[in-house]
C-alpha positions as CSV (number, residue, x, y, z in Angstrom):
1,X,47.9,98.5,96.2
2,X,50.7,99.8,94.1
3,X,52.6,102.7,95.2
4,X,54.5,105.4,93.5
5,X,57.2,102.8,92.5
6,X,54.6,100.7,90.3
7,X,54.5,100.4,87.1
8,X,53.8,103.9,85.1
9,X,51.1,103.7,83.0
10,X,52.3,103.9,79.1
11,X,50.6,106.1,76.2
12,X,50.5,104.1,72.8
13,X,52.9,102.9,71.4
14,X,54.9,104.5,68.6
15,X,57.0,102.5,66.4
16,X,56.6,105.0,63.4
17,X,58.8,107.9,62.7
18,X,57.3,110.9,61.3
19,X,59.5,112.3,57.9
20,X,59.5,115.7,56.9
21,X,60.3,116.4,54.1
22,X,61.5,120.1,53.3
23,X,59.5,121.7,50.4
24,X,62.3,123.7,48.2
25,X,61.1,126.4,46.1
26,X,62.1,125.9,42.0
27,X,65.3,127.6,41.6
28,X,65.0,129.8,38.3
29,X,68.5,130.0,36.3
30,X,70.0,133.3,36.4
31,X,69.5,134.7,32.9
32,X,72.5,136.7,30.9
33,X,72.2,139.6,28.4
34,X,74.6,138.9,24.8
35,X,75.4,142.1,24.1
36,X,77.0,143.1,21.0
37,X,79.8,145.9,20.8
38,X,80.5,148.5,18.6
39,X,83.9,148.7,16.8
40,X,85.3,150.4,13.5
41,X,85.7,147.8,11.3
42,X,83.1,144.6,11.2
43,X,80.5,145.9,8.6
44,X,76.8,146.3,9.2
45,X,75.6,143.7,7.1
46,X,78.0,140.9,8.9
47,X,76.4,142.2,12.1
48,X,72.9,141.5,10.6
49,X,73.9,138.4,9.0
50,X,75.4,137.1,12.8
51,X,72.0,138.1,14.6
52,X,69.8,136.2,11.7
53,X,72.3,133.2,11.5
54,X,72.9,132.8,15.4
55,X,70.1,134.9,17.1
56,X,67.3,134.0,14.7
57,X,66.5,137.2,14.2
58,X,64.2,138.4,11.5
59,X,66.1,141.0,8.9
60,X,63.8,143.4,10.6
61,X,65.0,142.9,14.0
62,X,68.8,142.3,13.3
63,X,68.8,145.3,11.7
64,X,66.9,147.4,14.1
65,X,69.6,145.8,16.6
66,X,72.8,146.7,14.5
67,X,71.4,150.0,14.1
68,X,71.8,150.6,18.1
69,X,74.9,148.9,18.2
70,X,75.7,151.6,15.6
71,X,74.5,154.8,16.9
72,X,74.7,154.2,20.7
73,X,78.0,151.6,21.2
74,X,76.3,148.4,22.5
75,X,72.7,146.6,22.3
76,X,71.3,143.5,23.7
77,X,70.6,140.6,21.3
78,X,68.9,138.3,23.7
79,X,68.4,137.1,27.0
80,X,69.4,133.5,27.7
81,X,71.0,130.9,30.4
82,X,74.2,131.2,31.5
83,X,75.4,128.0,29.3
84,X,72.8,129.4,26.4
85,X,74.7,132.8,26.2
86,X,78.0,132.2,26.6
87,X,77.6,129.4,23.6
88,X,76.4,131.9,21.1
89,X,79.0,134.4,22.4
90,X,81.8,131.9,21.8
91,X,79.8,130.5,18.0
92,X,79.5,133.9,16.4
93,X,82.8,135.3,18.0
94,X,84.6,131.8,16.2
95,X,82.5,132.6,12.7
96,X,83.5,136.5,13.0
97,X,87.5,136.0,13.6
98,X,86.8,133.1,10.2
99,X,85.2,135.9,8.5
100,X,88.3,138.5,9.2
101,X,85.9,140.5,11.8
102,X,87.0,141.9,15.1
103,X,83.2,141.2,16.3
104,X,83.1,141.6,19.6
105,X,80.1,140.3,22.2
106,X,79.8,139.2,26.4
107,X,77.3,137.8,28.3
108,X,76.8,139.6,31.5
109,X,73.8,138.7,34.4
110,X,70.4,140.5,34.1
């Protein structure tokens, strides 16, 4: 008879190691608002042109944009990625100081 020093007896075996992986949830970019500024000099039509050329807006909408530039000092022409915005920020800023215009747009965070 074996006493309490015998031999234990064992479970099975377990040569496997259980992996967990850790499920991450989808990070969504932060977006950023171009917004164009109001300023004395760059005409209304530039302004349209820039928002068709850079913005694809329709004349409609580039208008209807410039228009609230006009009247209330600022207006959002988009929403877009951080690398997105500050790219047509920096394209139409480059074609406005080409043109003679002191255009002047940011990109801030939603």
């Amino acid at each position: 008879m074996k006493g309490a020093n015998g031999p234990k007896p064992q479970g099975p075996k377990r040569d496997e190691e259980t992996v967990v992986e850790e499920r991450t949830k989808p990070v969504v970019p932060r977006r950023y608002k171009v917004i164009f500024h109001n300023d004395d000099y760059t005409t209304m039509e530039f302004v349209v042109e820039c928002l068709m050329r850079f913005f694809r807006k329709t004349e409609t909408e580039a208008t209807h944009i410039m228009l609230t530039v006009h009247r209330s000092g600022s207006a959002v022409a988009g929403v877009f990625t951080r690398e997105v915005a500050e790219t047509k920020v920096a394209e139409t800023m480059d074609h406005a100081r080409a043109n003679g215009m002191p255009l002047m747009l940011t990109a801030e965070p939603e």
